[in-house]
C-alpha positions, 0 to 999 in steps of 0.5 A: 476492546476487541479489534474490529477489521473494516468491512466493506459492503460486500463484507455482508455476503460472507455467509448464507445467513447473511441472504434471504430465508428463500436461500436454503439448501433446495431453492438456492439450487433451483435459482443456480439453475435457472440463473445459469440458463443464459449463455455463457462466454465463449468456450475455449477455442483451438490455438497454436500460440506458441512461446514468444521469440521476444523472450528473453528470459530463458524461462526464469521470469517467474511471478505470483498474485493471489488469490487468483487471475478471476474476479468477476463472478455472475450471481449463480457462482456468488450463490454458489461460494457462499452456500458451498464454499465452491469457487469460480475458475480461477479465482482462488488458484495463486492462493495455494501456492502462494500460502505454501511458501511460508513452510517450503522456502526452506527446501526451495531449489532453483528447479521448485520456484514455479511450485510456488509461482507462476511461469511468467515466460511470454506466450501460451504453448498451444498445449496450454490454451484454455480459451482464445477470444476475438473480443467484439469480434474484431480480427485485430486482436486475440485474448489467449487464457492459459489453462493454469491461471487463466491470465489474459494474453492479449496479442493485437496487430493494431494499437487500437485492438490491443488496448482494446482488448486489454480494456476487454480483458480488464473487465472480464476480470475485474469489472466490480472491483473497477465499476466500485474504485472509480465512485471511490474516487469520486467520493460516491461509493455509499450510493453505489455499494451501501452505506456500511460504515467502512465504506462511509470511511472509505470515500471520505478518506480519499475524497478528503485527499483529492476533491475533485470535480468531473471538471478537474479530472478532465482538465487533468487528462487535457494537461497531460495530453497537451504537455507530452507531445507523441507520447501524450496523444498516444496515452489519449488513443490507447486509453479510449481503446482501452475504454472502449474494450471495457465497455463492449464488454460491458455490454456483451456481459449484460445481454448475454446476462453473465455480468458480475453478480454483485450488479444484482445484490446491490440494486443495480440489475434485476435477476429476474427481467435484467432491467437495470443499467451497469454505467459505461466507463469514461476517460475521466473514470481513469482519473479517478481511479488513479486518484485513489492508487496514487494517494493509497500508495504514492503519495509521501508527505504531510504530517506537519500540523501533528509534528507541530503540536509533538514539538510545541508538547516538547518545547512546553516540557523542556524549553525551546531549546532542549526541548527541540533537541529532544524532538530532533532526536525522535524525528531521525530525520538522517539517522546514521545508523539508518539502513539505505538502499542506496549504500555507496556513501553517496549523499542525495540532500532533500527536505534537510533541516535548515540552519535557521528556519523562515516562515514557520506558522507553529499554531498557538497552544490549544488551537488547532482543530480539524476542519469537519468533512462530514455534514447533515448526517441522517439515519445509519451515518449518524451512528457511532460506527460511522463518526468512527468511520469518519474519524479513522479515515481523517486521520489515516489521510492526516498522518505522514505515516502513509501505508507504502509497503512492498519490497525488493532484493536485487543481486548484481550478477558479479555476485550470482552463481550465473553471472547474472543479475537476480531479483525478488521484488513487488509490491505489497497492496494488501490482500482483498478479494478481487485482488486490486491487481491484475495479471495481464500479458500485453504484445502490440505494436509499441507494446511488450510486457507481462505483469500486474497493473491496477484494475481499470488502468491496465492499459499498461503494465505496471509492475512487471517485465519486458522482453529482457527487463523486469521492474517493479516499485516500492512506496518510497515517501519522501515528502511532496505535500506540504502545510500552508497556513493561509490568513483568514480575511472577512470571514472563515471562508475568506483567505489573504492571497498574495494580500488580496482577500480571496473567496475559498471554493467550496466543492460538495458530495452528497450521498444517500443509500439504503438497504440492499441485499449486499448491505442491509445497512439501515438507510442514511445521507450525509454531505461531504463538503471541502473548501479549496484554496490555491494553496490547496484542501483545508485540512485544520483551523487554528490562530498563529500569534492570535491570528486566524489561519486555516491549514492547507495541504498541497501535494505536488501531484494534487491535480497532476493525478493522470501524469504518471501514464507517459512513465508506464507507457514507456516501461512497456514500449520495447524500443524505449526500455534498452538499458539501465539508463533507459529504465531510468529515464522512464520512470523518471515521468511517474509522479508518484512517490515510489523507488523503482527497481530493474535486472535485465541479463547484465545490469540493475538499476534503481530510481526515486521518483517523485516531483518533488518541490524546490522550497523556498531557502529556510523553508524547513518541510517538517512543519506548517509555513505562512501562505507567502509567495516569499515561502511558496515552492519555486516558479510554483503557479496556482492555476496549474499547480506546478513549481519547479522539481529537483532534477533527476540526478538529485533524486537517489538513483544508481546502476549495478550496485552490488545489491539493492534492498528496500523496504519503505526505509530511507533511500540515501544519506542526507534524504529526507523522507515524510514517515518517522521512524528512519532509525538504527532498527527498521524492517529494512534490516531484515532484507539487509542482514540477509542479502548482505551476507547471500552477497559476502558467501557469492554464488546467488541463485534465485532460490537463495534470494528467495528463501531471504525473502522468505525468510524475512517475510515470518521473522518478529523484527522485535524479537530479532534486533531489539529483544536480544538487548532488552534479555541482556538487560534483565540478564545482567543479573541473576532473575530471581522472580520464577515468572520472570525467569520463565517468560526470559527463558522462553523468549530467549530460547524464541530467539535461538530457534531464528524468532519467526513467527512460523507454524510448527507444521504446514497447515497446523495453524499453531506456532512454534515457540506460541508462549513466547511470541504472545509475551512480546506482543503483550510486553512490547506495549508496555514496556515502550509506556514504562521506558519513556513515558516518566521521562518524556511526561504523558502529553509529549509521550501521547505526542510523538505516538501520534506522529510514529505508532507504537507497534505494529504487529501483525495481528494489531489492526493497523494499515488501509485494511485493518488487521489480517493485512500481511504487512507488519512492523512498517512503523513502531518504536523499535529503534527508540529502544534500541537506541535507548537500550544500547545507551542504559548498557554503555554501548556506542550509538551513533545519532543516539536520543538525546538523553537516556530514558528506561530507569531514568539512565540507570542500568538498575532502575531499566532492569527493574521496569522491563520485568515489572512490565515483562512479568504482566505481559507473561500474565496476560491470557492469549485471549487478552493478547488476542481478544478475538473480531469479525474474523477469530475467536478470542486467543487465537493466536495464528488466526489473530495474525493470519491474512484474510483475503477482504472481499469487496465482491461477492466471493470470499476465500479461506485464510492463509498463515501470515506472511509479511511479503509482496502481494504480486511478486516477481522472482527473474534472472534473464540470461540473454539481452537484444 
């Protein structure tokens, strides 16, 4: 069945074809005309902005976001791309440079960097000024475009105008995409967008995670005010500044008729007399903004009802006894073979498994079914595109496989060329047109820093540096959502609390579209409804020992959603951030899930953040647990939903080890994270094997740590540590079959040449070594199935790919958009064949499964398997491999794999060759300190 990518409402305006016959060649220029006839925004203004002093970096900070710093678009410039492919100033700039890395990085030198990124030094040289704004003519703050990228550099004198001017930058940028993301989390984007299917999945998928009422998000922002002194009724005035900035431009932007032209396209504005509304902001739009950020890409956990149902499919084929020793091995829940980020030896226990469990609520077989969300579906939500919509997004909600992503490589400076420390790290946030990120340079009082931030919480920096100090994040899912099981009373909607029967609550959304020139979607409704209880959603209905139950998940940030500000206000408050232990401190305040990385001139530093919940003693958090205070987090209170959290030391942290890397695999021996797949072979290894050797040689330079990265983003993590195993295997004797030996002779010359999935030149869109990357695409499928499925039976074998997907190639469609996503080989079965393998053969494996499954144990019968499989893979056409969607013909191999930008605006841009990467990257070495 041919993939099919998600496609948002805007998706729709990817060709002319897709507007109005009135939209040919000659009319579309006469409405550019007339469209462009209201003012537009200030020109550029003269400045002397010079270099900041502050900066200490000594013009080694570099960074990089593409597709570019511009993501508002009036409707004349939307018009203007589809019909001509013309884009708007800087709104496709980074795209370039970024693309081009993946065939320059092996020229890189210290000196070409910034032909592949951005200068990220303080300030704009007066030179360099494209445009100087006085946002809502306030004499208290300054907006500086540079020429290059257009990144806002936003200068105040007063706290207020700074934050107002970054709320007014903000929207200068990215006003769609913020105006869209806050009825995401408020569970309302149909009504607002259209009802295209993938939007229909896209509201249900958070909605289901965070059902919030406009009365929780304001209770969310009081507690986080109340609860932090200063610093709280700091982060309240900075963010109505920052709103009011917003919505001064908001208003500027509508009479001055150069708002975003996707107001127009969905309804919203008319063209023609501008009758029409675009809402103003609110704090609690805040709230809602950061429900979504939070739960895409910080919130690790959950997962307990699927690996209830693997162990009770493992227990039902092996017995209870052997059968939980057969899914404790799949589960790797501290495999020794696992690759750390923190590598000193030193243990960080969290989530272990206990000596002997209580309080587990395992469902009786056959029971569980999961709790509808969706309702009174009417017209176009009642099509089979969206109840598959609705079903992908409950199960992207439902798994522990959450899509983290992003990675890091830092250096410490004993062993740089400089003798300072280096790093290469961001985050990987998918790639979408507008970027969900920003660039933004913010200089106020209390305030110093440059980097990204999520549109519509950019009152700080995010991700990014200080004056001497960069940091940055990488999804860390260790686990703080657990599954309760609360015991039904009078009816479904009643549940026993503390053995009093008590009423759930239920919270509705019900959301109603029609056609719009952005979305001709037919017209549709539904009622999303969620009942609530204290211990949380519910999520699933089974019976326990005949008993009635419905299954609740509760996170720990769940209601906690605005916390996380106090964090990101001190990262950027230079009289906070001081040091390694200052870092540390800071992020310490961040909720979310996330390992959080730091160089400054001397130093590196690294933290797991994370309230992460004491549980009650025996409460084992992999599965489903009675809704009893005798198993309920410690001194956990309902009304707030806060309990007691491991302290910091608890949490993986060091100072100046001699390297760091991460890529969402397991921080420290003994700790415990939500996803499976924590095994002997993890794309952590890619960065491992090759940071570890820059460290042994000495002498790190940021280009060298840069081509390791870069290096890693186009190597096949199949191809470079599992396929050599499986070619021992089959070359254990001679092949004989002629297909055979052709498909070995080609995957082992793939291997030799370094097993990157790498284009033969820069531009050629083919790769190298083709033959051999469409085999292993179509093998790794197949001979996963004929390795384990005899041994562990087809219902166990469904089981555990529920709970760890097979694969996860980059051109499967996979992730939180689809195919085309960049990010590749996060979860897949590759250490399960790498330990199974290296077992058949005799080979030591430490935490090995717990018994050896390809040919049954036997070297022979394995052999056998993978060329039987191995000869069908070799069979297969590219366009069987590669069957073709939305975006690519069938058998195209480099578009299958390559990574398109998903416009959720009216601006589409070209595709670039896949890269498995950060989305906004930093590359610094500061040479100086305070």
């Amino acid at each position: 069945m041919p993939r099919r990518t998600p496609r948002t409402a805007l998706d729709r305006q990817r060709t002319p074809r897709r507007f109005p016959k009135f939209l040919g060649a000659a009319s579309i220029c006469a409405l550019i005309a007339a469209l462009l006839s209201p003012l537009t925004q200030a020109a550029a203004a003269d400045s002397t902005t010079a270099l900041a002093a502050n900066d200490y970096c000594g013009g080694q900070c570099s960074d990089i976001l593409p597709p570019g710093q511009n993501g508002n678009a009036t409707l004349a410039q939307i018009l203007l791309n589809q019909a001509f492919g013309i884009q708007p100033d800087h709104a496709e700039d980074q795209l370039g440079p970024y693309n081009n890395l993946a065939s320059g990085a092996a020229t890189l030198t210290d000196a070409k960097i910034n032909d592949f990124f951005n200068d990220a030094s303080f300030g704009v040289a007066s030179d360099q000024v494209a445009s100087s704004t006085a946002p809502g003519g306030r004499t208290d703050v300054t907006i500086v475009r540079d020429k290059k990228t257009g990144v806002p550099h936003i200068t105040g004198t007063t706290r207020y105008g700074t934050e107002y001017g970054a709320g007014y930058a903000a929207a200068q940028d990215r006003l769609w995409l913020m105006d869209v993301f806050r009825h995401v989390g408020r569970g309302q984007l149909t009504s607002f967008a259209g009802g295209a299917s993938s939007n229909q999945g896209l509201e249900q998928e958070f909605w289901r995670n965070a059902p919030y009422t406009e009365a929780d998000l304001q209770t969310q922002i009081d507690n986080a005010i109340a609860n932090n002194g200063a610093r709280g009724q700091q982060a309240l005035a900075d963010a109505n500044a920052y709103i009011d900035g917003i919505n001064a431009y908001i208003d500027a932007s509508d009479s001055g008729r150069y708002f975003p032209g996707e107001y127009v396209l969905t309804g919203h504005k008319d063209s023609i007399t501008n009758a029409g509304t675009i809402d103003h902001f609110k704090i609690t739009d805040l709230v809602a903004l950061a429900s979504v950020i939070g739960s895409l890409f910080g919130s690790g956990g959950g997962g307990e009802v699927n690996n209830a149902l693997s162990l009770l499919a493992a227990q039902s084929k092996y017995g209870v006894t052997e059968g939980t020793k057969v899914w404790e091995s799949f589960r790797e829940r501290n495999d020794p073979e696992a690759v750390l980020t923190v590598h000193n030896g030193e243990s960080f226990p969290y989530a272990s498994k206990p000596d002997t469990a209580q309080g587990e609520a395992l469902p009786d077989a056959g029971s569980v079914t999961q709790e509808p969300l969706v309702y009174d579906r009417t017209g176009s939500a009642a099509t089979a595109a969206a109840t598959g919509a609705s079903a992908t997004a409950a199960a992207t909600t439902l798994t522990s496989a959450k899509r983290g992503m992003s990675n890091a490589l830092v250096v410490s400076g004993k062993y740089t060329a400089s003798g300072h420390p280096i790093a290469v790290f961001g985050p990987q946030t998918g790639y979408f047109a507008p970027q969900l990120l920003m660039l933004q340079e913010i200089q106020g009082p209390g305030l110093s820093a440059r980097g990204a931030s999520f549109a519509g919480l950019s009152m700080y920096v995010e991700l990014g540096r200080g004056q001497d100090y960069s940091w940055s994040a990488t999804t860390s899912g260790q686990d703080i959502i657990d599954t309760y099981a609360v015991e039904l009373c009078q009816d479904d909607y009643h549940y026993l609390y503390h053995g009093t029967c008590t009423a759930m609550d239920k919270v509705e959304r019900t959301n109603s579209w029609k056609p719009t020139t952005a979305d001709g979607t037919a017209a549709g409704s539904y009622r999303m409804q969620v009942y609530r209880t204290k211990y949380g959603p519910v999520e699933y209905r089974a019976t326990v020992g005949g008993k009635k139950v419905a299954y609740t998940t509760l996170r720990s940030s769940y209601m906690h959603e605005a916390d996380s500000i106090i964090g990101f206000q001190m990262l950027n408050d230079p009289d906070y951030v001081k040091s390694p232990g200052t870092f540390q401190s800071a992020v310490q305040h961040i909720n979310y899930t996330f390992n959080w990385f730091y160089a400054d001139s001397s130093h590196t530093a690294y933290y797991n953040s994370g309230d992460n919940p004491v549980r009650a003693a025996g409460v084992d958090a992999e599965f489903p647990v009675w809704a009893q205070a005798a198993y309920e987090w410690r001194n956990w209170d309902p009304t707030t939903n806060t309990a007691s959290y491991t302290p910091p030391s608890a949490h993986p942290n060091s100072i100046d080890q001699d390297y760091y890397i991460s890529w969402n695999n397991k921080q420290a021996k003994d700790y415990t994270t939500a996803p499976w797949g924590d095994g002997s072979v993890h794309r952590g290894n890619l960065l491992e094997d090759r940071v570890k050797k820059l460290v042994a040689a000495g002498g790190v330079t940021r280009s060298s740590l840069t081509k390791a990265m870069a290096d890693a983003a186009l190597a096949d993590l199949r191809a470079e540590d599992v396929l050599p195993k499986l070619l021992k295997v089959i070359n254990s004797s001679t092949v004989t079959d002629t297909t055979a030996a052709a498909a070995v002779t080609k995957l082992s010359d793939w291997v030799t040449a370094g097993a990157k999935r790498k284009e033969t030149s820069a531009g050629s869109k083919a790769y190298a070594n083709a033959d051999a990357i469409r085999i292993l695409d179509a093998w790794w499928p197949l001979l996963v199935k004929a390795e384990f499925e005899p041994g562990l039976g087809t219902d166990l074998y469904t089981a555990f790919s529920n709970n760890l997907p097979i694969d996860e190639s980059p051109s499967a469609a996979h992730g939180p958009t689809g195919a085309h996503a960049g990010s590749s080989f996060q979860y897949g079965w590759w250490s399960y064949v790498d330990k199974d393998i290296r077992a058949v053969l005799g080979e030591s494996v430490q935490g090995g499964l717990s018994q050896k499954y390809c040919g049954g144990g036997t070297l022979s019968a394995c052999r056998d398997a993978l060329i039987s499989t191995l000869k069908t893979a070799a069979g297969l056409t590219a366009a069987q491999v590669y069957p073709g969607d939305d975006q690519c013909s069938a058998g195209d191999q480099w578009c299958a794999d390559s990574i398109v930008q998903r416009t959720l605006g009216g601006i589409k841009h070209g595709k670039i060759t896949w890269q498995n990467r950060p989305t906004y990257q930093q590359v610094v070495e500061y040479t100086s300190h305070r």
